[in-house]
C-alpha positions in Angstrom: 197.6 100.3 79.6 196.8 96.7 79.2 196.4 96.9 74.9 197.6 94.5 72.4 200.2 95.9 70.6 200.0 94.3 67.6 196.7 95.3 67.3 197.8 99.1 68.3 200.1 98.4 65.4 197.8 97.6 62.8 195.2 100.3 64.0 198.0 102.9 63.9 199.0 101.4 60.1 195.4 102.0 58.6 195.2 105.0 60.0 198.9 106.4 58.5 198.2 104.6 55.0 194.6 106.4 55.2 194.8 109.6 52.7 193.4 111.6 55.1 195.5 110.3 57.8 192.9 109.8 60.4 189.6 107.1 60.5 186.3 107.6 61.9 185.5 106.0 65.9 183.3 103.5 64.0 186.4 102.4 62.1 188.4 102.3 65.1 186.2 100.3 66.9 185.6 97.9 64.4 188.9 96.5 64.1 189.5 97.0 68.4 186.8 94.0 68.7 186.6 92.5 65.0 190.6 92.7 63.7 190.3 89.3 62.0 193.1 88.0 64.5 193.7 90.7 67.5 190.2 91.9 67.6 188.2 91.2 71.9 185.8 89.4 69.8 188.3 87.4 67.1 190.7 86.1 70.1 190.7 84.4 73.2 190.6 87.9 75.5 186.7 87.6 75.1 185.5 86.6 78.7 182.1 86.4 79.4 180.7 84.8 82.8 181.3 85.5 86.3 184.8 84.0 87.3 188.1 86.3 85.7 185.0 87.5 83.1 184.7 91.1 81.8 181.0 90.9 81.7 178.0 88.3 82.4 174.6 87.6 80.1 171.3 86.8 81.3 172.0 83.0 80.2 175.1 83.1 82.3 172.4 83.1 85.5 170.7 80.0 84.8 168.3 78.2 82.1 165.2 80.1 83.0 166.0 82.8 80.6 166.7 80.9 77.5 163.5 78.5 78.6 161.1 81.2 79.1 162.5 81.9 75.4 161.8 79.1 73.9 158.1 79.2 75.1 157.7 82.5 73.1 159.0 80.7 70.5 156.9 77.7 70.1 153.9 79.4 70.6 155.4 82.1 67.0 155.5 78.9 65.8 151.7 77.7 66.5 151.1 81.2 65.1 152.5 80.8 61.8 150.9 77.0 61.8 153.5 74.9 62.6 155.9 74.9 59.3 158.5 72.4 58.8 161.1 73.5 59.0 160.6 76.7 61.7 163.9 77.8 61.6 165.5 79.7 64.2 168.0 82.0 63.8 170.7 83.1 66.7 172.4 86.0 65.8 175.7 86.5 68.3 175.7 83.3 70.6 177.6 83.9 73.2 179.2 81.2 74.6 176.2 79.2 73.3 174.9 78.6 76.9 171.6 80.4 75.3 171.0 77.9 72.3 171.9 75.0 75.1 169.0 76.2 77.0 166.3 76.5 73.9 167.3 73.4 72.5 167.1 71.3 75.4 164.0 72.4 76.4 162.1 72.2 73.5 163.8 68.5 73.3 162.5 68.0 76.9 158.7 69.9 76.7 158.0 70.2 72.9 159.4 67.6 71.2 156.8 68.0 67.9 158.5 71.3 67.5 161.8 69.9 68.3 161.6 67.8 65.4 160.4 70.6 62.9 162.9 73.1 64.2 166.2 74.5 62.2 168.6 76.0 64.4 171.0 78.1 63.3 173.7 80.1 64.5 175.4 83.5 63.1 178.7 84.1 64.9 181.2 86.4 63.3 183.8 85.6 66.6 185.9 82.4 65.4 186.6 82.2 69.1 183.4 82.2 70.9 182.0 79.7 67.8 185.1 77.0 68.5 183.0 77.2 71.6 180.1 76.9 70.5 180.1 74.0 68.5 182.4 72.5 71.4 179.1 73.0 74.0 176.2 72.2 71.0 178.4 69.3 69.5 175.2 66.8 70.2 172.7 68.9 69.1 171.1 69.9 65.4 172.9 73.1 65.2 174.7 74.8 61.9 176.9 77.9 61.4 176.6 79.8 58.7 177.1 83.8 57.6 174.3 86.4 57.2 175.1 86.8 54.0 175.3 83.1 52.8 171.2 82.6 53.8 169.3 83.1 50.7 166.7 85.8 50.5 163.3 85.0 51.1 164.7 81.8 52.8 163.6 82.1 56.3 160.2 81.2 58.2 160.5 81.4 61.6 162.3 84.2 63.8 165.8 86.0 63.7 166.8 86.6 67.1 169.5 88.3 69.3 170.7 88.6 72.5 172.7 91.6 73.6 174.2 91.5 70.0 173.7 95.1 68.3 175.0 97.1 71.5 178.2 95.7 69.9 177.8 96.9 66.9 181.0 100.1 65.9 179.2 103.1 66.4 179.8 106.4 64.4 180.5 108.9 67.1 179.7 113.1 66.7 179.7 116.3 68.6 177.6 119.6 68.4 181.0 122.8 68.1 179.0 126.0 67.9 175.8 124.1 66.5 177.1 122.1 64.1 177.4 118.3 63.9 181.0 117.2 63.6 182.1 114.1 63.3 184.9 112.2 65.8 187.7 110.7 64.1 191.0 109.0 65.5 194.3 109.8 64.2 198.1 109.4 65.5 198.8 112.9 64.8 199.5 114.4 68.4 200.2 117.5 66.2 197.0 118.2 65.2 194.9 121.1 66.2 192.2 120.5 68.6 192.9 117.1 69.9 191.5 115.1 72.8 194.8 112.8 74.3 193.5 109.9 75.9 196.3 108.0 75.3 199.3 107.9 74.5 199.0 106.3 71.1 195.6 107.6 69.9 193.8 110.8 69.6 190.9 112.3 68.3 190.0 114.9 65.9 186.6 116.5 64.8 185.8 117.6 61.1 182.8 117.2 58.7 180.6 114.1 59.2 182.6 111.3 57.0 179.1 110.4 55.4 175.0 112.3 54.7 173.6 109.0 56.6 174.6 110.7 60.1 172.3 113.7 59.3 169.9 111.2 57.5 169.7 108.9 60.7 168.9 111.9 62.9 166.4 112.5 60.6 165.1 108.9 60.7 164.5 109.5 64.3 163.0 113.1 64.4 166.0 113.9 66.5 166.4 117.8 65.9 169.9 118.6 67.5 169.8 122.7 66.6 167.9 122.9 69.5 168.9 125.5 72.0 168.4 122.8 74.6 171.6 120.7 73.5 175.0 122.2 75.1 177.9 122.6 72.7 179.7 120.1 73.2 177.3 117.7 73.0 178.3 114.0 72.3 176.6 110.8 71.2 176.7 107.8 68.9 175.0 106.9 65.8 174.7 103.0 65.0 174.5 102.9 61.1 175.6 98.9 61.1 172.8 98.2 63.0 170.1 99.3 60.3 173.0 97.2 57.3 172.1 94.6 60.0 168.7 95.1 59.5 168.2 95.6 56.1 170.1 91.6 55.5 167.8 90.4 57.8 164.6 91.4 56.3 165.9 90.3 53.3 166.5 87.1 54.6 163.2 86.8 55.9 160.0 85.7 54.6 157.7 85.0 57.2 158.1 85.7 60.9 159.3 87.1 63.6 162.7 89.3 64.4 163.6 89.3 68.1 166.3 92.1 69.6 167.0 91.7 73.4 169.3 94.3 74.3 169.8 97.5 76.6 168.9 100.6 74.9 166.0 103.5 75.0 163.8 105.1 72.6 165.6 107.6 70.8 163.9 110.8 72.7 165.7 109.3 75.9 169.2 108.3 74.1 169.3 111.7 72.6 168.2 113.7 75.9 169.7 116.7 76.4 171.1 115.9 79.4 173.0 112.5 78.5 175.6 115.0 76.6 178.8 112.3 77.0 176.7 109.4 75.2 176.2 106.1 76.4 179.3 104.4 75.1 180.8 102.3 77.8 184.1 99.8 78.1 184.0 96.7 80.0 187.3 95.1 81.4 187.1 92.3 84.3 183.7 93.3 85.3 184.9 96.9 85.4 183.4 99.8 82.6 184.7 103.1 82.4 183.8 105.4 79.0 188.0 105.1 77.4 188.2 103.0 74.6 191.7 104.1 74.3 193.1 101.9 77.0 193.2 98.3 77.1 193.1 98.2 73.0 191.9 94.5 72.2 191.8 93.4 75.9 188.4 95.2 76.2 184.3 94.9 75.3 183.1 98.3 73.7 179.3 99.1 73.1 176.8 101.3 73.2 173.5 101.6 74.0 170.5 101.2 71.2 168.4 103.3 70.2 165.3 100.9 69.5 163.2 104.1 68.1 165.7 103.4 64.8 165.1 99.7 64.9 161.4 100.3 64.6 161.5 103.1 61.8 164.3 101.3 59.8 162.5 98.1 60.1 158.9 99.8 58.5 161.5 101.0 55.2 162.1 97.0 55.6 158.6 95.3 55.3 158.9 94.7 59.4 155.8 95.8 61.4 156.4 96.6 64.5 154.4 93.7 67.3 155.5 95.5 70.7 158.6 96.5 72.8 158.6 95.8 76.1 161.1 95.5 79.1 162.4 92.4 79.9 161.5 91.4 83.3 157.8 91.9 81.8 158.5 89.9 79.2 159.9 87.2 81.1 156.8 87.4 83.6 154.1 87.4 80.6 156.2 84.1 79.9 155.9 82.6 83.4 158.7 83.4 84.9 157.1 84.4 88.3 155.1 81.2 88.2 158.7 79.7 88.7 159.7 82.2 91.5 156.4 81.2 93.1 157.3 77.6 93.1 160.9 77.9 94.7 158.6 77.6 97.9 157.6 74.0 97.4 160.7 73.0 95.8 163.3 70.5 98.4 166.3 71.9 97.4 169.2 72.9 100.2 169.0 76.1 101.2 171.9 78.0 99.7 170.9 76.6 96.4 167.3 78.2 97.0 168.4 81.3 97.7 171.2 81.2 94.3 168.1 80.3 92.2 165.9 82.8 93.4 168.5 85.6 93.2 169.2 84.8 89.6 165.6 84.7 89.0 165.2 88.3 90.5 168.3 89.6 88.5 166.0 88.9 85.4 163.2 91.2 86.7 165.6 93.8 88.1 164.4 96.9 86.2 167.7 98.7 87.0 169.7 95.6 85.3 168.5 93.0 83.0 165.3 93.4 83.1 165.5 96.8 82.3 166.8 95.5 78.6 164.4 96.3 76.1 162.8 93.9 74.0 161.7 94.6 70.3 159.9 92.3 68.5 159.1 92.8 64.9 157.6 91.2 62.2 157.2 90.0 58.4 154.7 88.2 56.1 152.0 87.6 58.0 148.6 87.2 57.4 145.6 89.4 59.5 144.9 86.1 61.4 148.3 85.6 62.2 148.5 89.3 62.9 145.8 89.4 65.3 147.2 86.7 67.5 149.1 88.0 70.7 152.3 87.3 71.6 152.1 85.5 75.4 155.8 87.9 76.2 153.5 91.1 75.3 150.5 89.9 76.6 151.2 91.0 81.0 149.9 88.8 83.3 147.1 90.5 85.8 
């Protein structure tokens, strides 16, 4: 077991100075990637890319993704006619390879909108924002919290890449038709335990909150069903709708974009997914233990975009479309650039690298399965009736 044991430690110290002497998975997992120093995401263990990486992003294959972007998002900005500034706001930026790509080539093709763009960055990792503002050092680029943009202060588009499947999850299980809650403890004496290491275990009891039964709710997700096995396990994101909430608030005209990989709720909840979706990723391995390899490893889980959509409506965000994203990235022109790898002089090994990366994009069994929600706020029925070139499919 690769894990940090300081971070162990500290896990092991909330959960014995807890009165209850146990926390719920969504606790756990919040400090295993966000422990304001041992956290994946709050030290240098977050690896993302291809070489000694645990995991890649589509703007780790080249700039296609993050230009096809930044067409969608000049045209949002023709839509809402052209306001100064159009701010655009990255939620979770990576490495900032994404921003690169969008800034660049709206310096390169757009440069009216270059000049009336805002770009700003929300990055909770200290780590991965050194690097940022290492990469984007030449570029009009600020950092800045959620929480520290005024409400109301936004016109443009919130936007996120592979951000909310990172979100801690609540996790719960159906014993004899009820919905139970998962906890983790240190107790190995504890009745009914699940050892999966030898340092934590889990527990089940009452749901540590109403919002589990509420979200379910949210979602028309009826789990008494005769159809759902005991034993049946899933997640339950309740930071993604906080998320939500701030950035509605925040907003006040415009767009929110949410790239990630995910499924409407009647396919996350199907009977038949009964372990859940939540997955570990270590060295461009996953497995489903996020017991092992404690602050060493990426945790997330898949969204469920059906509570994206409902929350958002309780949020003044209407719904514009969700769509997958290699037909996103087609509507945007991305096979027009396949197309042309044909007349392009390149040598040939860098021809066939392009056009792989390219059809990693479209792959519907990989990224381009992602889904890609985009919502929106404050707009007017002209602005309304406008489609969006990423919804609108090519023939």
């Amino acid at each position: 077991m690769d894990s940090n044991p300081v971070l162990c430690a500290a896990i092991a110290n909330y959960i014995t100075t807890n009165p209850q002497q146990r926390i719920t998975f969504a606790q756990f997992m919040d400090m295993a990637l966000y422990h304001p120093e041992y956290g994946y995401y709050s030290s240098d263990a977050v690896k993302i890319g291809f070489k000694d990486s645990d995991f890649f992003t589509s703007p780790n294959l080249c700039p296609d993704f993050g230009e096809l972007l930044a067409e969608q998002f000049c045209q949002m900005w023709e839509i809402l006619g052209k306001p100064v500034p159009f701010s655009l706001v990255e939620m979770g930026a990576g490495q900032g390879l994404l921003a690169l790509h969008i800034l660049k080539y709206h310096q390169l093709q757009y440069p009216d909108f270059f000049a009336a763009l805002e770009y700003i960055i929300v990055e909770k990792s200290p780590t991965l924002r050194q690097e940022q503002q290492q990469r984007l050092q030449d570029l009009p680029v600020r950092w800045c919290n959620l929480e520290e943009i005024p409400p109301n202060a936004i016109a443009g588009c919130f936007f996120s890449n592979e951000l909310v499947d990172a979100f801690p999850v609540h996790q719960f299980i159906l014993e004899t038709g009820e919905l139970r809650e998962i906890y983790v403890t240190t107790d190995k004496n504890e009745k009914e335990t699940n050892t999966l290491c030898p340092l934590f275990v889990e527990v089940t009891r009452e749901p540590s909150t109403p919002q589990l039964a509420e979200y379910l709710n949210l979602v028309e997700m009826d789990l008494n069903q005769s159809t759902y096995p005991d034993g049946y396990r899933s997640e339950i994101n309740l930071a993604a709708l906080d998320w939500l909430s701030i950035v509605a608030d925040r907003l006040q005209r415009g767009y929110v974009l949410t790239i990630d990989y995910g499924y409407p709720a009647s396919r996350y909840y199907n009977p038949r997914r009964s372990q859940g979706t939540l997955q570990c990723y270590y060295q461009h391995r996953f497995h489903d233990n996020p017991y092992i390899n404690i602050g060493r490893q990426d945790i997330t889980a898949h969204v469920d975009f059906t509570a994206l959509e409902r929350w958002g409506e309780r949020c003044s965000l209407e719904k514009v479309g969700f769509i997958q994203q290699g037909l996103f990235l087609l509507a945007l022109g991305l096979g027009d650039r396949i197309a042309a790898l044909s007349s392009q002089q390149q040598p040939l090994s860098q021809l066939l690298q392009r056009r792989d990366s390219l059809h990693q994009l479209l792959d519907p069994t990989g990224l381009g399965g992602f889904g890609v929600l985009i919502q929106s706020k404050g707009l007017d029925n002209t602005e309304i009736s406008q489609p969006l070139k990423g919804l609108t499919l090519p023939e």
